[in-house]
VMD Tcl script that builds the backbone (N, CA, C; Angstrom):
set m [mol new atoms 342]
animate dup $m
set s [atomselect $m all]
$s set {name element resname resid chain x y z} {
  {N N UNK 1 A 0.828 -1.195 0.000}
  {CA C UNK 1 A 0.000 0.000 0.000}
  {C C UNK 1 A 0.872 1.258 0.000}
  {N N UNK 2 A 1.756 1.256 1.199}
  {CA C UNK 2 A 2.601 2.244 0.843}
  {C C UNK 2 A 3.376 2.675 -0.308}
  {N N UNK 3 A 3.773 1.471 -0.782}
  {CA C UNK 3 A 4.693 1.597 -2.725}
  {C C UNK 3 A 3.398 2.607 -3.498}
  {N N UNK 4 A 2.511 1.896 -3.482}
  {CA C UNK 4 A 1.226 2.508 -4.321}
  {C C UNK 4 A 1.012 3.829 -4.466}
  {N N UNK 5 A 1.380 4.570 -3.215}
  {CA C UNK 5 A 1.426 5.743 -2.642}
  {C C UNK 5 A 2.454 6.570 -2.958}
  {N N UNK 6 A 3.166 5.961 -2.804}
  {CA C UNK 6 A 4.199 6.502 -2.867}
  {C C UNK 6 A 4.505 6.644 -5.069}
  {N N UNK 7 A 4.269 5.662 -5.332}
  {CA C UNK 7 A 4.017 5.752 -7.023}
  {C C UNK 7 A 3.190 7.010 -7.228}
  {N N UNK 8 A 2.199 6.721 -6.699}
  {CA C UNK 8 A 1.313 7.842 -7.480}
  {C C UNK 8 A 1.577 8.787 -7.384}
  {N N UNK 9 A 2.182 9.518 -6.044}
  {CA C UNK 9 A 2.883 11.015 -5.968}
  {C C UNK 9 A 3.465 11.140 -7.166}
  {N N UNK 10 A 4.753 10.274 -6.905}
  {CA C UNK 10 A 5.508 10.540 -8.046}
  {C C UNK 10 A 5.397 10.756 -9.456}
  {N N UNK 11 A 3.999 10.335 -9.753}
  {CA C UNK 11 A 3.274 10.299 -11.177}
  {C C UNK 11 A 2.753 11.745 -11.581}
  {N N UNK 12 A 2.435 12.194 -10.000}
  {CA C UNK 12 A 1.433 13.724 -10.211}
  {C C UNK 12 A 2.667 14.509 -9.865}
  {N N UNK 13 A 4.149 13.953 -9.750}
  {CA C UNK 13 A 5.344 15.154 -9.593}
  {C C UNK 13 A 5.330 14.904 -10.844}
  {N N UNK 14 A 5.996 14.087 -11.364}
  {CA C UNK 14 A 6.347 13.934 -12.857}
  {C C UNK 14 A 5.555 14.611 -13.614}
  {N N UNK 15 A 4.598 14.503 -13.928}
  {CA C UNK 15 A 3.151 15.392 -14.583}
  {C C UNK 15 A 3.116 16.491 -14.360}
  {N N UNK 16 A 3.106 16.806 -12.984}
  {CA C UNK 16 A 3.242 18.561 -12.852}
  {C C UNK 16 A 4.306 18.961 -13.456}
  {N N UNK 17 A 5.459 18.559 -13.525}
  {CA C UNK 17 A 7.248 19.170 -13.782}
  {C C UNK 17 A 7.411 18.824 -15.574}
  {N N UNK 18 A 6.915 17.806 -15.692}
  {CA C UNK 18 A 7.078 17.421 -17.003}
  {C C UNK 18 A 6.047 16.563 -18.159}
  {N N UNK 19 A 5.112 17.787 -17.987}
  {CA C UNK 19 A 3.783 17.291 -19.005}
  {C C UNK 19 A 3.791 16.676 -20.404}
  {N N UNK 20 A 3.645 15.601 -20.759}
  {CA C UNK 20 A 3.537 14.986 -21.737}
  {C C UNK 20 A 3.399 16.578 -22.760}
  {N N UNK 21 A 2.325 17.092 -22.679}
  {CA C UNK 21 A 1.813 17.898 -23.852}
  {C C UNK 21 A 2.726 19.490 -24.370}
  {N N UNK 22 A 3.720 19.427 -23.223}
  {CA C UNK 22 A 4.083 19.890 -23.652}
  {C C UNK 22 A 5.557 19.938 -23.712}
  {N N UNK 23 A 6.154 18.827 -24.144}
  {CA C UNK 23 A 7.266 17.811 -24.644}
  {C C UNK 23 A 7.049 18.264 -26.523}
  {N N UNK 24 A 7.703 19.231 -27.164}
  {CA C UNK 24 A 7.782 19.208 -28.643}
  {C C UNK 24 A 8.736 18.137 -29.008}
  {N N UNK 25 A 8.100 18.382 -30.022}
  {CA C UNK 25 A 8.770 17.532 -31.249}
  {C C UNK 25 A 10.676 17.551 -31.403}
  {N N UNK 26 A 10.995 18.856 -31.132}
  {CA C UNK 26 A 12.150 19.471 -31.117}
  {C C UNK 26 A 12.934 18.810 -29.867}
  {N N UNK 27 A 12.555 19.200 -28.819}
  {CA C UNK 27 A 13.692 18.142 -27.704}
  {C C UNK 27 A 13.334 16.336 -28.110}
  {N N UNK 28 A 12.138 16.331 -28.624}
  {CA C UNK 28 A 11.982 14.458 -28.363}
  {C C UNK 28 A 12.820 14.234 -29.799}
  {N N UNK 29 A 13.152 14.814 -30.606}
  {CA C UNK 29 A 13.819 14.504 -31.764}
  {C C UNK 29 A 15.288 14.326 -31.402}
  {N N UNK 30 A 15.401 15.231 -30.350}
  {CA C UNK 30 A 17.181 15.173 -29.976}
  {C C UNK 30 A 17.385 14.270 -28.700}
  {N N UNK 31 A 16.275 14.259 -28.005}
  {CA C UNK 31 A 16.612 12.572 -27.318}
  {C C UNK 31 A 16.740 11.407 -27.721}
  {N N UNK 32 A 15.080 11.265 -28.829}
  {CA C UNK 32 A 15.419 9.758 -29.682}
  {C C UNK 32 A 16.785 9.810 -30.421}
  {N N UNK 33 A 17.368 11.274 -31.059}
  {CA C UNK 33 A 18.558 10.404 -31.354}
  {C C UNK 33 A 20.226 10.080 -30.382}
  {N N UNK 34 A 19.813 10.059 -29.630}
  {CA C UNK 34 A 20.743 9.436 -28.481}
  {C C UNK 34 A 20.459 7.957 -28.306}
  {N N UNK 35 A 19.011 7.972 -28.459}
  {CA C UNK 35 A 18.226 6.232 -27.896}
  {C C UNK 35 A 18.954 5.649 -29.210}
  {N N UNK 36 A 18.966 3.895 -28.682}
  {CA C UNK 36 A 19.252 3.296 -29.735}
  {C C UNK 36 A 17.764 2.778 -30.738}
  {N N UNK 37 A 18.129 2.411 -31.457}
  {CA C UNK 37 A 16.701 1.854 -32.306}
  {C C UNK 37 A 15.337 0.787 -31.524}
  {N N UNK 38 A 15.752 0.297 -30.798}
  {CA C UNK 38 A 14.811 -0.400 -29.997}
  {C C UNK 38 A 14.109 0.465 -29.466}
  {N N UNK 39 A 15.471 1.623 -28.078}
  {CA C UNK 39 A 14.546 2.300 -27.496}
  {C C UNK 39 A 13.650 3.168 -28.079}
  {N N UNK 40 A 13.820 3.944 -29.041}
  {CA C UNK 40 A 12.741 4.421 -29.636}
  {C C UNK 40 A 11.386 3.696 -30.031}
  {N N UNK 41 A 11.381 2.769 -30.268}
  {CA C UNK 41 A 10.492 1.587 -30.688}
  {C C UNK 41 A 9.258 1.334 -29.460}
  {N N UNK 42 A 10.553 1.614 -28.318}
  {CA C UNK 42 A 9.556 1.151 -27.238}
  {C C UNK 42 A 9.019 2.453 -26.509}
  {N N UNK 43 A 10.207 3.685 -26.717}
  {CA C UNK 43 A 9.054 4.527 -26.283}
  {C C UNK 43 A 8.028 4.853 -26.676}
  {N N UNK 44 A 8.011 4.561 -28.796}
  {CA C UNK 44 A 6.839 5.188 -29.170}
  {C C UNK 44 A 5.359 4.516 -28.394}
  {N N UNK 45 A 5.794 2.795 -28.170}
  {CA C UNK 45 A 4.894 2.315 -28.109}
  {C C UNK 45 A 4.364 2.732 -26.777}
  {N N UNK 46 A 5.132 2.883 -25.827}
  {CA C UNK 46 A 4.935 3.335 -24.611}
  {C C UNK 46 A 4.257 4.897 -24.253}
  {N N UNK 47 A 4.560 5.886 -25.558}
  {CA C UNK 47 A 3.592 6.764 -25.191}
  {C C UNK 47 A 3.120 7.343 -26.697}
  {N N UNK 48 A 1.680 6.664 -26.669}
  {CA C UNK 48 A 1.248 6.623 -28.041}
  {C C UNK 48 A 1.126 8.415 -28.101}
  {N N UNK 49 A 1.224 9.822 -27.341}
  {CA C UNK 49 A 1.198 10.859 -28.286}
  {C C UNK 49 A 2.534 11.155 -28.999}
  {N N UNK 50 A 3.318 10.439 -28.562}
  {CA C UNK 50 A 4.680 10.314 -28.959}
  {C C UNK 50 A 5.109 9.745 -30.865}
  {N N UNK 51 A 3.987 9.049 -30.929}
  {CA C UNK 51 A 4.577 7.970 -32.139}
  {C C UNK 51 A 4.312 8.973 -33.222}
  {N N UNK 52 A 3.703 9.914 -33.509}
  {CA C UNK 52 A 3.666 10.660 -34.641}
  {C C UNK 52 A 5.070 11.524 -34.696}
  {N N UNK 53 A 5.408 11.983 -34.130}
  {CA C UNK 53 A 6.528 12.354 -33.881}
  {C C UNK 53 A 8.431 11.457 -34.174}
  {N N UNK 54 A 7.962 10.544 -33.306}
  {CA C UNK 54 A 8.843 8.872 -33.587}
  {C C UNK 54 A 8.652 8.486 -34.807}
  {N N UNK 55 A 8.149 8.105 -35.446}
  {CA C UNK 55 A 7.434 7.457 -36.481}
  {C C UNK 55 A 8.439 7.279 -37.441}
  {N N UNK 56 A 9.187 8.523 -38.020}
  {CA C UNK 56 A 10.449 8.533 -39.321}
  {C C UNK 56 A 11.531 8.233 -38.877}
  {N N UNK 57 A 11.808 8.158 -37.254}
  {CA C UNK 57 A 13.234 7.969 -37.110}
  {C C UNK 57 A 13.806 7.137 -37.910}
  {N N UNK 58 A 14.012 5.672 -37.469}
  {CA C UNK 58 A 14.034 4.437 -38.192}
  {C C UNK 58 A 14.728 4.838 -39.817}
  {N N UNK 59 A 13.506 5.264 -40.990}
  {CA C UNK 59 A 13.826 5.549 -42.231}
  {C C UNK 59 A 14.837 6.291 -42.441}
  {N N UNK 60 A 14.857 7.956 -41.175}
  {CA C UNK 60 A 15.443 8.834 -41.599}
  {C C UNK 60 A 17.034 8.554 -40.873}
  {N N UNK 61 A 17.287 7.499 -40.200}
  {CA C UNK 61 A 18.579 7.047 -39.598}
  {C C UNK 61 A 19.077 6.337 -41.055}
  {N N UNK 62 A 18.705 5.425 -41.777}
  {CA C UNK 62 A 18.550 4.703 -42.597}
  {C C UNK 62 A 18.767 5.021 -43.757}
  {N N UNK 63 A 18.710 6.130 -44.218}
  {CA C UNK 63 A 18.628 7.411 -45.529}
  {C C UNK 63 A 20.017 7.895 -45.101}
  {N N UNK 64 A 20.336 8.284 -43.897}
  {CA C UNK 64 A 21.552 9.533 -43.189}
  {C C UNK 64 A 22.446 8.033 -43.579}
  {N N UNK 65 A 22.601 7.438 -42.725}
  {CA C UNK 65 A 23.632 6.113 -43.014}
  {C C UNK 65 A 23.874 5.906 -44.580}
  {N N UNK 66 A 22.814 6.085 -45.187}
  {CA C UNK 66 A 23.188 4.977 -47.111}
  {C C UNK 66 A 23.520 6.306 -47.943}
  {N N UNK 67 A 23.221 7.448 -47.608}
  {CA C UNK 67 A 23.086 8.338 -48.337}
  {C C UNK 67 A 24.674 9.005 -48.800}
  {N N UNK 68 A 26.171 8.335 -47.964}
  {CA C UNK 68 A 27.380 8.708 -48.446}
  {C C UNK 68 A 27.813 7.872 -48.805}
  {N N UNK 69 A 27.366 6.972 -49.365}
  {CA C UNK 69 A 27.730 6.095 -50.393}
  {C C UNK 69 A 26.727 5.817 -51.911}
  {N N UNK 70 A 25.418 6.366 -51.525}
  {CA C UNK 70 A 24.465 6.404 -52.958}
  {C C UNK 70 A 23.650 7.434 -52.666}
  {N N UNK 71 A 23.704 8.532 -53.820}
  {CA C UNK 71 A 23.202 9.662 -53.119}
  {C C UNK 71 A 21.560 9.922 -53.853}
  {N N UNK 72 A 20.868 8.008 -54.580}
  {CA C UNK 72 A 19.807 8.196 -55.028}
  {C C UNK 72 A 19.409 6.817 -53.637}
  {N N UNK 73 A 18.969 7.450 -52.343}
  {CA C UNK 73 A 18.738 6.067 -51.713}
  {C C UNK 73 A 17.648 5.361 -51.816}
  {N N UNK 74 A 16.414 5.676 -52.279}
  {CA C UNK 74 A 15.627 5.038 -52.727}
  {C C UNK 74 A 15.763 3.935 -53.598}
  {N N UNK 75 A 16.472 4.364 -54.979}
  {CA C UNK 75 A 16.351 3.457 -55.940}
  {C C UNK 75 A 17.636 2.313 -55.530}
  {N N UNK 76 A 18.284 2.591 -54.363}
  {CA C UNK 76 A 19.334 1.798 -54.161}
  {C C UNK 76 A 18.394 0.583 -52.942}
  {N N UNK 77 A 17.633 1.198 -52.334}
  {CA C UNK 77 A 16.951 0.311 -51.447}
  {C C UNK 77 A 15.756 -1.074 -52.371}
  {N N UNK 78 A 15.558 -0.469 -53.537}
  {CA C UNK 78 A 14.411 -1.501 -54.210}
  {C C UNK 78 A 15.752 -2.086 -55.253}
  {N N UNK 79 A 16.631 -1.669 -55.413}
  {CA C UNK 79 A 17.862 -2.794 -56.005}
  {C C UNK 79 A 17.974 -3.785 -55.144}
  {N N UNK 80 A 18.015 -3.621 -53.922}
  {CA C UNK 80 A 18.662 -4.653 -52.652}
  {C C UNK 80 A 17.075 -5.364 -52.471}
  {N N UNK 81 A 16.317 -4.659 -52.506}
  {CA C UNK 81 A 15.134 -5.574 -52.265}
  {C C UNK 81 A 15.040 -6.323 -53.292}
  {N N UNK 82 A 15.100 -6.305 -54.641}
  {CA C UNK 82 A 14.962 -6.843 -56.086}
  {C C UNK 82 A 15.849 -8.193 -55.863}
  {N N UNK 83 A 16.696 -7.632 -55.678}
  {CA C UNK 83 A 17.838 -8.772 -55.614}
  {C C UNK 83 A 18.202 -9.640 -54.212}
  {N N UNK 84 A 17.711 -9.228 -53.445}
  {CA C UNK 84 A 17.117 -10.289 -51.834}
  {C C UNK 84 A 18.672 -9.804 -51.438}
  {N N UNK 85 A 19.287 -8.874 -51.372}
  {CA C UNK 85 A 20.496 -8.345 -50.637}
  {C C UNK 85 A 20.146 -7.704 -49.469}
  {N N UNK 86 A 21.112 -7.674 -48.269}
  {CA C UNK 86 A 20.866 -6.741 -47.117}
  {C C UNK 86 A 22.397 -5.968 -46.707}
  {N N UNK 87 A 21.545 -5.198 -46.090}
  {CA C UNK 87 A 22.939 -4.468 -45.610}
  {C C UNK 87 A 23.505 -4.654 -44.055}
  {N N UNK 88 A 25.078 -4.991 -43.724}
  {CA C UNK 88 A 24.994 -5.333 -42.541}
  {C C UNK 88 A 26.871 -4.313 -42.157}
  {N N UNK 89 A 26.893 -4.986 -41.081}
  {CA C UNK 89 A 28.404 -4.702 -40.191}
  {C C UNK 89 A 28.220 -3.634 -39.473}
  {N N UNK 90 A 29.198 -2.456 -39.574}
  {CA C UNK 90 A 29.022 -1.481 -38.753}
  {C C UNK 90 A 28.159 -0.293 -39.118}
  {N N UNK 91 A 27.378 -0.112 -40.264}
  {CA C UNK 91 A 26.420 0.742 -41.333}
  {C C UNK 91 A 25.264 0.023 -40.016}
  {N N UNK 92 A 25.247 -1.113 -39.979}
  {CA C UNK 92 A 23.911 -1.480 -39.730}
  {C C UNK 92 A 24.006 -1.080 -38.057}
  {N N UNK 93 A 24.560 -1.097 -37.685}
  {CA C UNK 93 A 25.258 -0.877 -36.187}
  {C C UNK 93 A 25.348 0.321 -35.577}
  {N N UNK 94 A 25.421 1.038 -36.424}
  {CA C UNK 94 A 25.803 3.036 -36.218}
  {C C UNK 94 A 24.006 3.421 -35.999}
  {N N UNK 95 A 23.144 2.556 -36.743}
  {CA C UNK 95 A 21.554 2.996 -37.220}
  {C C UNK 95 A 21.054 2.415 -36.095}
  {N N UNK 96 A 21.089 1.393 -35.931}
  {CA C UNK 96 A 20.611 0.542 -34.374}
  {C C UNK 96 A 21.167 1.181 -32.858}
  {N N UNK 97 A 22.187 1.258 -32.883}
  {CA C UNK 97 A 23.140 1.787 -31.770}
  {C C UNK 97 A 23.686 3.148 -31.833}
  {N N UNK 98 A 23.260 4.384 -32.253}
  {CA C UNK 98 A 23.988 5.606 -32.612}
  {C C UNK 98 A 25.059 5.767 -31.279}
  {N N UNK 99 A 26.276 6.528 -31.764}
  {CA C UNK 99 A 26.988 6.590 -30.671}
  {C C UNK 99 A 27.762 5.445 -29.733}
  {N N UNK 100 A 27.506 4.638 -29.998}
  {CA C UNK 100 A 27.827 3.068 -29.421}
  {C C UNK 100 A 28.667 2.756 -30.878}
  {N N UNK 101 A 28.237 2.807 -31.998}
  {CA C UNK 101 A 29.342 1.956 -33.021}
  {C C UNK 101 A 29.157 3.205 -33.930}
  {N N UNK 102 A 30.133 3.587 -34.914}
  {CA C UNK 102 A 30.539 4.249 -36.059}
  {C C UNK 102 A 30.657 3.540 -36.997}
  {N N UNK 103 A 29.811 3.793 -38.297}
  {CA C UNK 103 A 30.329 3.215 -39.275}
  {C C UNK 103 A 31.244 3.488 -40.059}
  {N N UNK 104 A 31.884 2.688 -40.147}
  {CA C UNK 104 A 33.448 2.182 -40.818}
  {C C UNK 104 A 33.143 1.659 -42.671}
  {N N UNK 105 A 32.314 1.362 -43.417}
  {CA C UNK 105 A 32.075 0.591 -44.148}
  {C C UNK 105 A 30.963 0.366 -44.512}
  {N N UNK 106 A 30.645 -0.092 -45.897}
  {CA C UNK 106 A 29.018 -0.495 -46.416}
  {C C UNK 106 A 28.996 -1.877 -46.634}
  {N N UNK 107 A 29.196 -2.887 -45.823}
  {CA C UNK 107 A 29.004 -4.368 -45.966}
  {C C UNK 107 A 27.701 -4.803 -47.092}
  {N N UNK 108 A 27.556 -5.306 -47.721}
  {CA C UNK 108 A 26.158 -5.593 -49.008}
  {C C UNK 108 A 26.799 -7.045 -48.807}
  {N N UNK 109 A 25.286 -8.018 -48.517}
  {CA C UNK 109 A 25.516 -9.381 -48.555}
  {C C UNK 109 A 24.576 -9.686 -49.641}
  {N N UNK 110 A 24.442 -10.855 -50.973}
  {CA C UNK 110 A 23.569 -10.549 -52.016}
  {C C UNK 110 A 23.418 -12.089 -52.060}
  {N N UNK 111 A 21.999 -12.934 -52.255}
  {CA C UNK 111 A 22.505 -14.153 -52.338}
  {C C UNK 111 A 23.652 -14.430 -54.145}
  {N N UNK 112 A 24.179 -15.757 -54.335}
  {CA C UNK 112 A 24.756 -15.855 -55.159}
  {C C UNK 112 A 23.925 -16.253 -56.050}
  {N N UNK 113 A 24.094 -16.194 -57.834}
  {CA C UNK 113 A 23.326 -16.658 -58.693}
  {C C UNK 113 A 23.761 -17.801 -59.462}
  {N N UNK 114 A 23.554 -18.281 -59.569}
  {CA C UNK 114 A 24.252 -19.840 -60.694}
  {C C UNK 114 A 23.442 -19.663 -61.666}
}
mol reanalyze $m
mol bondsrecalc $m
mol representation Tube
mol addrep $m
């Protein structure tokens, strides 16, 4: 009973000091990109006024990563899809983990054709 109590204060401090509504777009853009790719994933899910906001990270990490090595990334993403290729190593690592790994390299794995 007491935990309970003691939670809920803390819910109506938190709320008073730091209202969901008025959290912009502008600081939550420069936190998610500190989070790694999961955490964003889970905060959106965790605070659905959040996910409109969240929503492009993902793509737009994804575009920033491919985009100094092909500077049409679209048509480079439906090549790799066409051809059942993915992209991996530390490219894929820098997008998942920002700040934790640097990419070094554009690893392309493609199956082989006979």
């Amino acid at each position: 009973l007491f935990r309970a109590v003691v939670d809920r204060q803390l819910d109506r401090l938190f709320e008073r000091h730091f209202p969901l509504d008025r959290i912009t777009s502008v600081p939550l853009q420069l936190i998610a990109s500190h989070l790694s790719l999961p955490d964003v994933l889970h905060l959106a899910h965790a605070v659905p006024e959040f996910r409109p906001d969240l929503a492009e990270i993902p793509s737009t990490r994804v575009r920033a990563a491919l985009l100094p090595y092909f500077p049409d990334v679209p048509t480079f993403v439906k090549v790799l899809n066409r051809c059942g290729g993915v992209v991996g190593g530390s490219l894929v690592l820098s997008v998942l983990r920002p700040g934790a790994w640097e990419a070094g390299d554009l690893d392309i794995i493609a199956p082989s054709v006979a």
